[in-house]
Jmol script that loads the backbone (N, CA, C; Angstrom):
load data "model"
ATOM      1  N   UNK A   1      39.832 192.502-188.353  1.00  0.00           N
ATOM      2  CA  UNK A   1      38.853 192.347-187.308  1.00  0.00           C
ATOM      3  C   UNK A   1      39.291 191.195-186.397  1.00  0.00           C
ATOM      4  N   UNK A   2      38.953 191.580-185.306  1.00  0.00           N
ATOM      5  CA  UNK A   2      38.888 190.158-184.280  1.00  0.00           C
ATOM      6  C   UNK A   2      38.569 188.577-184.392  1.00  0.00           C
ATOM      7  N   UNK A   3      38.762 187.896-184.571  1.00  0.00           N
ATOM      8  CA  UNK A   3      38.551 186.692-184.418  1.00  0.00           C
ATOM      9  C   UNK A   3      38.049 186.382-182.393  1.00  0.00           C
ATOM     10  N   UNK A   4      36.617 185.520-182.760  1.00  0.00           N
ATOM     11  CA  UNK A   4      36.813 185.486-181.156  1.00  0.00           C
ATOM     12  C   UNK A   4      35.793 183.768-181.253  1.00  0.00           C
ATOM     13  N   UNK A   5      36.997 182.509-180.545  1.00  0.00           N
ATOM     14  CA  UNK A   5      36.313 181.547-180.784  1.00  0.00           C
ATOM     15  C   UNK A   5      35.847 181.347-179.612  1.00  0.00           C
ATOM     16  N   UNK A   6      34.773 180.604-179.453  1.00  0.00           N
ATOM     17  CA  UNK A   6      33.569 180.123-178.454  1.00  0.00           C
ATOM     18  C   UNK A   6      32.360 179.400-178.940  1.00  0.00           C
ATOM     19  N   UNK A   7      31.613 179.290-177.926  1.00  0.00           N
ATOM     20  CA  UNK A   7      30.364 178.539-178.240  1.00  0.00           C
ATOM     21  C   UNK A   7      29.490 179.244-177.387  1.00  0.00           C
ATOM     22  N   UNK A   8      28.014 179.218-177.942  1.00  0.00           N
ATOM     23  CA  UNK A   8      26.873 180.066-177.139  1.00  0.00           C
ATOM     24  C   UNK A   8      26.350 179.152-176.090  1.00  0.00           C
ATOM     25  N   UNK A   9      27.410 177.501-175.909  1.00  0.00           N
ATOM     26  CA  UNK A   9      26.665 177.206-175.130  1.00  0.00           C
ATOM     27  C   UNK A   9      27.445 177.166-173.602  1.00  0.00           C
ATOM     28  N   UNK A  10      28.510 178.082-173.937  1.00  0.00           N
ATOM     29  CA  UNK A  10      29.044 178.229-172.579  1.00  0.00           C
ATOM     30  C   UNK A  10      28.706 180.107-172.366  1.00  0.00           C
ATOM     31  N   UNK A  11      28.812 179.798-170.700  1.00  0.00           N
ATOM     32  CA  UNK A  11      28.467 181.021-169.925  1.00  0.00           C
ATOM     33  C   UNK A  11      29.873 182.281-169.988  1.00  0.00           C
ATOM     34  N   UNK A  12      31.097 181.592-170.108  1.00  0.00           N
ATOM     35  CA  UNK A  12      32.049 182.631-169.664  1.00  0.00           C
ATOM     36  C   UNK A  12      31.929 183.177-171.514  1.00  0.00           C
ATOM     37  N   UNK A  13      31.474 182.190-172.311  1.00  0.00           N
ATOM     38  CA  UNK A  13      31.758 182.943-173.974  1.00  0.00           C
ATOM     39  C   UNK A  13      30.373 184.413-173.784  1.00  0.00           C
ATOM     40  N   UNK A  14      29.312 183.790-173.624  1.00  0.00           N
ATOM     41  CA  UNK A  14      28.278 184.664-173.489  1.00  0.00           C
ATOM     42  C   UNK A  14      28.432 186.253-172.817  1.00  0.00           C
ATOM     43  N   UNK A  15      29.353 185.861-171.977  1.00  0.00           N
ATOM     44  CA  UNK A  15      29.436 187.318-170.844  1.00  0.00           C
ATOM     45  C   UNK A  15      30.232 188.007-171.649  1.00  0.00           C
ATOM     46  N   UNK A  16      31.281 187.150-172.388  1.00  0.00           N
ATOM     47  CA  UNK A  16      32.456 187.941-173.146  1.00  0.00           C
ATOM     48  C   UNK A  16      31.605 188.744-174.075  1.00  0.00           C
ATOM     49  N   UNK A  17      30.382 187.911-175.086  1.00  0.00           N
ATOM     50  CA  UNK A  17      29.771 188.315-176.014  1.00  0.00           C
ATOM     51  C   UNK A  17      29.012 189.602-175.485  1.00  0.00           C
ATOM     52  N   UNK A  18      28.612 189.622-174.653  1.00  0.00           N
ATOM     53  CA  UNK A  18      28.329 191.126-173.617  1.00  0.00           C
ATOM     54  C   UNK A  18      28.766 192.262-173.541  1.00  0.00           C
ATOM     55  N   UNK A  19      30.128 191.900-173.010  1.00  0.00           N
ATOM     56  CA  UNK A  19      31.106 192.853-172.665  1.00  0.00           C
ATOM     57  C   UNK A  19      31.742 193.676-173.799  1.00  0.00           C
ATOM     58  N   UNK A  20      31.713 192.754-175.233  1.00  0.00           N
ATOM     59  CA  UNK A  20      32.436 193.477-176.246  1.00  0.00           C
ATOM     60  C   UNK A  20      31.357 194.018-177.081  1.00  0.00           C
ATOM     61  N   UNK A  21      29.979 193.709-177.173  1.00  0.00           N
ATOM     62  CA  UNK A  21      29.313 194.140-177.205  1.00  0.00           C
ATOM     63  C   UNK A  21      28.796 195.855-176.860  1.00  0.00           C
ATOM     64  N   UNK A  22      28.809 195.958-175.568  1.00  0.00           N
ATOM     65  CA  UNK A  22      28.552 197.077-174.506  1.00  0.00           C
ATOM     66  C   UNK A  22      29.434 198.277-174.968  1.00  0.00           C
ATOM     67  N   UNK A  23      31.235 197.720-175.288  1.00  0.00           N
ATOM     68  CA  UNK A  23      31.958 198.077-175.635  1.00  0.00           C
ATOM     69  C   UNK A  23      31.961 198.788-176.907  1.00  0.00           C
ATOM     70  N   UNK A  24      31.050 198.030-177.455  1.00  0.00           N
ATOM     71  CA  UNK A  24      31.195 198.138-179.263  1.00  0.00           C
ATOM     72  C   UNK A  24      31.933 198.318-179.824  1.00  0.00           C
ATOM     73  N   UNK A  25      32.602 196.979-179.709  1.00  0.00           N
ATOM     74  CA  UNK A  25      34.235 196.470-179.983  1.00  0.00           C
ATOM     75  C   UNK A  25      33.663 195.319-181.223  1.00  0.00           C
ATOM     76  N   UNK A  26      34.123 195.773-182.923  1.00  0.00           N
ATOM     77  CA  UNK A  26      33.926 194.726-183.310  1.00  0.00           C
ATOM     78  C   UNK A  26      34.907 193.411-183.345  1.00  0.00           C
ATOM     79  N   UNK A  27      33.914 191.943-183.791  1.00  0.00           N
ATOM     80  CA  UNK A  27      34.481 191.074-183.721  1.00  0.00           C
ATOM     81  C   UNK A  27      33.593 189.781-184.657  1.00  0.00           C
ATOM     82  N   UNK A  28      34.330 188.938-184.825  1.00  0.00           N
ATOM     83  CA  UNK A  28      34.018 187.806-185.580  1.00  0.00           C
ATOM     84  C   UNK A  28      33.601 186.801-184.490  1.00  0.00           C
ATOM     85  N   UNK A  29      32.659 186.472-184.363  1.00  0.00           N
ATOM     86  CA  UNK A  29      32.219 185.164-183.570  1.00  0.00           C
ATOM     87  C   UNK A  29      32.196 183.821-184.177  1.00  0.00           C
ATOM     88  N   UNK A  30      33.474 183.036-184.172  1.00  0.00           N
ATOM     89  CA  UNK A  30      33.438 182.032-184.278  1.00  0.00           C
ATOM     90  C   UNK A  30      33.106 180.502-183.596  1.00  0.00           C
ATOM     91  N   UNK A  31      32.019 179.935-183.958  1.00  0.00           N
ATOM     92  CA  UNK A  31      31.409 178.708-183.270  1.00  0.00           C
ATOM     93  C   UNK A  31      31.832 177.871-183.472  1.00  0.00           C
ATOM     94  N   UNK A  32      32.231 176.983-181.923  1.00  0.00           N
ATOM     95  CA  UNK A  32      33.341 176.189-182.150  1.00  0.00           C
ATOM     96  C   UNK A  32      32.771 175.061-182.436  1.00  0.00           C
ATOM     97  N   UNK A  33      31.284 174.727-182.009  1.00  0.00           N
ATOM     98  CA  UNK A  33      30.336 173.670-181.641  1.00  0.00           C
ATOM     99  C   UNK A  33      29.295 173.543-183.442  1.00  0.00           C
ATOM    100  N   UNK A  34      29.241 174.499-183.969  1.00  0.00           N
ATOM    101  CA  UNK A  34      28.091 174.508-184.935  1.00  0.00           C
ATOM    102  C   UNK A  34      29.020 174.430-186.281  1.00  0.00           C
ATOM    103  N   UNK A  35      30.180 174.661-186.701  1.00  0.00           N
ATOM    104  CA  UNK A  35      30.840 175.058-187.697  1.00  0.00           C
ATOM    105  C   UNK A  35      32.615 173.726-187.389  1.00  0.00           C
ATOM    106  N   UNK A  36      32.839 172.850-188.039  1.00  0.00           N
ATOM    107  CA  UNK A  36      33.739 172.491-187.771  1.00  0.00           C
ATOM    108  C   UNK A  36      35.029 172.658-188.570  1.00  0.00           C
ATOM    109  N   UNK A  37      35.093 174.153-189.272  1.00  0.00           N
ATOM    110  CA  UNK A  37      36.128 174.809-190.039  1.00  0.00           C
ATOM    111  C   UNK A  37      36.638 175.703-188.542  1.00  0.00           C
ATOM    112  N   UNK A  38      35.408 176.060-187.645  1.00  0.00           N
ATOM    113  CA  UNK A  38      36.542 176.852-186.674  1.00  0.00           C
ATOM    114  C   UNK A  38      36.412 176.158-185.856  1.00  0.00           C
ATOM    115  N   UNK A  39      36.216 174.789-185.435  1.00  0.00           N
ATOM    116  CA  UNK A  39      36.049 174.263-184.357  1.00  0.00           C
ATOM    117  C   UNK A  39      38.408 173.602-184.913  1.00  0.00           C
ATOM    118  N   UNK A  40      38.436 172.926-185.911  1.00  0.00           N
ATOM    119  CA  UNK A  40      39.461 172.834-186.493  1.00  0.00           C
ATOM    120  C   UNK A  40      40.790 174.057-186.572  1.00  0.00           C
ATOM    121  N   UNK A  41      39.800 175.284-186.879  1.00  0.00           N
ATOM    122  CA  UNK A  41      41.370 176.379-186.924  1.00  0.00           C
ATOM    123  C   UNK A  41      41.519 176.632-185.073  1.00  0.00           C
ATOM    124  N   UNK A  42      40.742 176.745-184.197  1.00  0.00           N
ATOM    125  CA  UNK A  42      40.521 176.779-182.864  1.00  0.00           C
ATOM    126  C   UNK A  42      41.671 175.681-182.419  1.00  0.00           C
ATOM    127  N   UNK A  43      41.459 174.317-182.799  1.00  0.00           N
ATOM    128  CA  UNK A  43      42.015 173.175-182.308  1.00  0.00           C
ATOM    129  C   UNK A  43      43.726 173.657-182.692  1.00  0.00           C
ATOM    130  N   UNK A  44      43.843 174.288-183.610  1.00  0.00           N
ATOM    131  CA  UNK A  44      45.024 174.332-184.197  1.00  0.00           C
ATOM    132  C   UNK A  44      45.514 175.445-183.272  1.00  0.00           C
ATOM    133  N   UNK A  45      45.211 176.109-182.934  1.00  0.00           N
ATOM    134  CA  UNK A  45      45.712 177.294-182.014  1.00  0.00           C
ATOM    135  C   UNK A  45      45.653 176.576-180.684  1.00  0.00           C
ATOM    136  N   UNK A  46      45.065 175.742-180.491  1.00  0.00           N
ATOM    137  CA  UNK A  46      44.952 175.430-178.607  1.00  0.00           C
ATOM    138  C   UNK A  46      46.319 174.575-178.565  1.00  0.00           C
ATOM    139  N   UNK A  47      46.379 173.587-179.718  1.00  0.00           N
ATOM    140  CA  UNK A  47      47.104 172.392-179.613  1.00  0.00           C
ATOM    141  C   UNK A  47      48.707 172.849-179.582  1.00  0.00           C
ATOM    142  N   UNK A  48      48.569 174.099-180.521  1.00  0.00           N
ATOM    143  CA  UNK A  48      50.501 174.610-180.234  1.00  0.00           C
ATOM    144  C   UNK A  48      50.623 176.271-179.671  1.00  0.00           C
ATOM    145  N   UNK A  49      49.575 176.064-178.988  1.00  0.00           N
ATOM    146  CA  UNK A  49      49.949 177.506-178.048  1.00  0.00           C
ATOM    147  C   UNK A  49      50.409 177.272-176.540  1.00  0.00           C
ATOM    148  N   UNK A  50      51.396 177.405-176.002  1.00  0.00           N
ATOM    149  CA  UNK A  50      51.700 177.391-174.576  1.00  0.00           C
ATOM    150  C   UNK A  50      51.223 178.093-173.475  1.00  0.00           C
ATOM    151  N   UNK A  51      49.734 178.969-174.119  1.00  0.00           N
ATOM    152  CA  UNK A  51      49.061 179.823-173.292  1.00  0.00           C
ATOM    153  C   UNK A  51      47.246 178.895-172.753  1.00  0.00           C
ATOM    154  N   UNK A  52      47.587 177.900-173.797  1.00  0.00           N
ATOM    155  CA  UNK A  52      46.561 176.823-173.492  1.00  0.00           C
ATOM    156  C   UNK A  52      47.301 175.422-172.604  1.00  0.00           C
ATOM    157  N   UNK A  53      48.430 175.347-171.860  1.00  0.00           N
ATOM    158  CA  UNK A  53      49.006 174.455-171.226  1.00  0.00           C
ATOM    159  C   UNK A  53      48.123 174.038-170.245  1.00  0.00           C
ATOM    160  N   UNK A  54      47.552 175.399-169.209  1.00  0.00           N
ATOM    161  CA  UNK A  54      46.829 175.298-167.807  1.00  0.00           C
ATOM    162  C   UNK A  54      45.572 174.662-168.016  1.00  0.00           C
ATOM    163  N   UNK A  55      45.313 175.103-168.953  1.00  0.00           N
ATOM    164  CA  UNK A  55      43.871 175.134-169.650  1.00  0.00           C
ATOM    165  C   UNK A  55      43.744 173.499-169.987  1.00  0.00           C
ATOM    166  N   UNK A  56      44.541 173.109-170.473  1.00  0.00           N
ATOM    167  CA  UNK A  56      44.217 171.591-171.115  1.00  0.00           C
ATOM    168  C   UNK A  56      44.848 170.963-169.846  1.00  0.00           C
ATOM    169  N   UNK A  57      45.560 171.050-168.647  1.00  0.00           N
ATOM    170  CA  UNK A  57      46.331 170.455-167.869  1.00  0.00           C
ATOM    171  C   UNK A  57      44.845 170.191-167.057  1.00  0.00           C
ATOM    172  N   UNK A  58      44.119 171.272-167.096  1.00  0.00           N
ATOM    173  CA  UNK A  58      43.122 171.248-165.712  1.00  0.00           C
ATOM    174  C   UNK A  58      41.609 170.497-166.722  1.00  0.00           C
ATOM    175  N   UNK A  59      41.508 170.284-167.695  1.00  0.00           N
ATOM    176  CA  UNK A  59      40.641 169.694-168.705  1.00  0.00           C
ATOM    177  C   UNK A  59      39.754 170.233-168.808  1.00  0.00           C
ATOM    178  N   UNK A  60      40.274 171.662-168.881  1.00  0.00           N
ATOM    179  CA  UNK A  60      38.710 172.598-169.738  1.00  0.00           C
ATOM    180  C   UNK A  60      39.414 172.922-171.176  1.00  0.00           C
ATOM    181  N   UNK A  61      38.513 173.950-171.891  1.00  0.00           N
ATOM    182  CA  UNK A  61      38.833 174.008-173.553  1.00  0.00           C
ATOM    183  C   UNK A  61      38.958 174.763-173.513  1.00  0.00           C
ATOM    184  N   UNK A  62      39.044 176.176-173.011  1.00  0.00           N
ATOM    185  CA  UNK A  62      39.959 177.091-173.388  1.00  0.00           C
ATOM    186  C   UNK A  62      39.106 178.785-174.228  1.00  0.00           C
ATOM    187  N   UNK A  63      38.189 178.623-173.939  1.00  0.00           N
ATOM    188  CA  UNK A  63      36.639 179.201-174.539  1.00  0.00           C
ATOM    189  C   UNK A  63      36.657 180.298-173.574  1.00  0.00           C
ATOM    190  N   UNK A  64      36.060 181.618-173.407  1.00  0.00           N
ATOM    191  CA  UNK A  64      36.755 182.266-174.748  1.00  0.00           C
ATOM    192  C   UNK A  64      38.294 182.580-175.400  1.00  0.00           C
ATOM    193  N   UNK A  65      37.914 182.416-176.419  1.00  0.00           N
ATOM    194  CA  UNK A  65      39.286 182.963-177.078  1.00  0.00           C
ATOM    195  C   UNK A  65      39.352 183.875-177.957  1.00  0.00           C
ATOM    196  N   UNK A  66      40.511 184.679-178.075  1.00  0.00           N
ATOM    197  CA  UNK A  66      40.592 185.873-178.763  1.00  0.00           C
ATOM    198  C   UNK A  66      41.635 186.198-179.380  1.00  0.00           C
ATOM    199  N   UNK A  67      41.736 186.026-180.424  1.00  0.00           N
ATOM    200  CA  UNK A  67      42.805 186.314-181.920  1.00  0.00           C
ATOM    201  C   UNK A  67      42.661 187.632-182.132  1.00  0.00           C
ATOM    202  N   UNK A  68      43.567 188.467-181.969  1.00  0.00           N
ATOM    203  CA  UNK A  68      43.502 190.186-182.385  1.00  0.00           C
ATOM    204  C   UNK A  68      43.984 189.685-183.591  1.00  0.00           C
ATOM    205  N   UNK A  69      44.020 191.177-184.390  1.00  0.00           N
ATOM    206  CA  UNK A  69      44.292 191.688-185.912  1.00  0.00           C
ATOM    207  C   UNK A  69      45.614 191.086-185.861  1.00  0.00           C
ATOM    208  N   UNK A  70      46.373 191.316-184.833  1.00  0.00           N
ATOM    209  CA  UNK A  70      47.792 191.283-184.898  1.00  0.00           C
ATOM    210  C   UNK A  70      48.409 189.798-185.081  1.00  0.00           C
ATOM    211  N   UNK A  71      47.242 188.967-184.410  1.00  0.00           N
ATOM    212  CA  UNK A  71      47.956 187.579-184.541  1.00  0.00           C
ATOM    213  C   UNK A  71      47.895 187.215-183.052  1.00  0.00           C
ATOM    214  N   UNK A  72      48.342 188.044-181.920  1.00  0.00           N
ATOM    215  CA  UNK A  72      48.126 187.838-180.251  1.00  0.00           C
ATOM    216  C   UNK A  72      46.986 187.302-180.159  1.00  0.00           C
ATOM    217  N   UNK A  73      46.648 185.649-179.335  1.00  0.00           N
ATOM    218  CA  UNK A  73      45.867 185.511-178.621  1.00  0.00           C
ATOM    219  C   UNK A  73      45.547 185.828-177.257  1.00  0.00           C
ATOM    220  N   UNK A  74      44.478 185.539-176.328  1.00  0.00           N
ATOM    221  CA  UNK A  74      44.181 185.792-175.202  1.00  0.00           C
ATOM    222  C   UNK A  74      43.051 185.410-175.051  1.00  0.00           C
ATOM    223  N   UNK A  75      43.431 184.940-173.445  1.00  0.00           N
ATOM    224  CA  UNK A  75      41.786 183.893-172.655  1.00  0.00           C
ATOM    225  C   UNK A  75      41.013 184.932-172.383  1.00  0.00           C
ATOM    226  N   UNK A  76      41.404 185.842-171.949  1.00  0.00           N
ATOM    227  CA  UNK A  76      40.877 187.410-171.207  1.00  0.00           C
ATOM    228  C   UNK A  76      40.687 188.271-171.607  1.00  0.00           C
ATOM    229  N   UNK A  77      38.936 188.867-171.897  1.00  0.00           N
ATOM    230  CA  UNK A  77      38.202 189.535-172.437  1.00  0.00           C
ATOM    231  C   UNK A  77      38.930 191.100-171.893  1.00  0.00           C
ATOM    232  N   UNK A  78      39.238 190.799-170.715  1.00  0.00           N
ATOM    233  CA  UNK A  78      39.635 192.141-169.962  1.00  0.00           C
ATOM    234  C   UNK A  78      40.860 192.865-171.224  1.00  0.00           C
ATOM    235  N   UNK A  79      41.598 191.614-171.708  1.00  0.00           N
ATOM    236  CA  UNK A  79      43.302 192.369-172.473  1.00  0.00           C
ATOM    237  C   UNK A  79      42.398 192.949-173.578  1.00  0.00           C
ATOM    238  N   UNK A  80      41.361 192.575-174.114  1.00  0.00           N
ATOM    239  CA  UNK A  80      40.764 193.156-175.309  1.00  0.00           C
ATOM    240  C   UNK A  80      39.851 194.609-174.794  1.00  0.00           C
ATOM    241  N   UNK A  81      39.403 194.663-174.131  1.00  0.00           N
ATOM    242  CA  UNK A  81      38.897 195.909-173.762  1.00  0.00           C
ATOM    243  C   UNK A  81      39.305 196.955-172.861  1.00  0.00           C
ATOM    244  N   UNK A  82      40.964 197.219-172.524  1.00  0.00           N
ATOM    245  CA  UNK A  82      41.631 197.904-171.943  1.00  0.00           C
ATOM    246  C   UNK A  82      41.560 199.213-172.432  1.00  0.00           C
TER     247      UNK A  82
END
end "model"
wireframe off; spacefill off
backbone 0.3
color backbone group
């Protein structure tokens, strides 16, 4: 199953939570804010992924995020529901 980290207290995680929803695409919702086992495996993926460079360059966090089955992450709800 999906792994998908975020927090309910941002707007772009919420819309995602929508969209895959609508989709009825399952997934694991991991809270990055309430739980600090995925706020920690999250940190570990932002800190050595080169797809979080822009993301930490411009000082946002990187929310939503999306771990397929396969191991591929992605910022973009769109690559998951193609």
């Amino acid at each position: 199953m999906m792994n998908m980290y975020g927090s309910h207290l941002c707007p772009d995680v919420r819309e995602a939570i929508e969209v895959l929803e609508a989709q009825e695409i399952e997934f694991q919702f991991l809270d990055i804010t309430t739980d600090l086992s995925h706020l920690k495996a999250f940190l570990q993926i932002r800190d050595t992924s080169p797809l979080f460079d822009a993301v930490r360059d411009a000082g946002g966090i990187g929310i939503p995020c999306f771990e397929k089955e396969n191991g591929e992450i992605t910022l973009n709800v769109e690559d998951i529901v193609k």
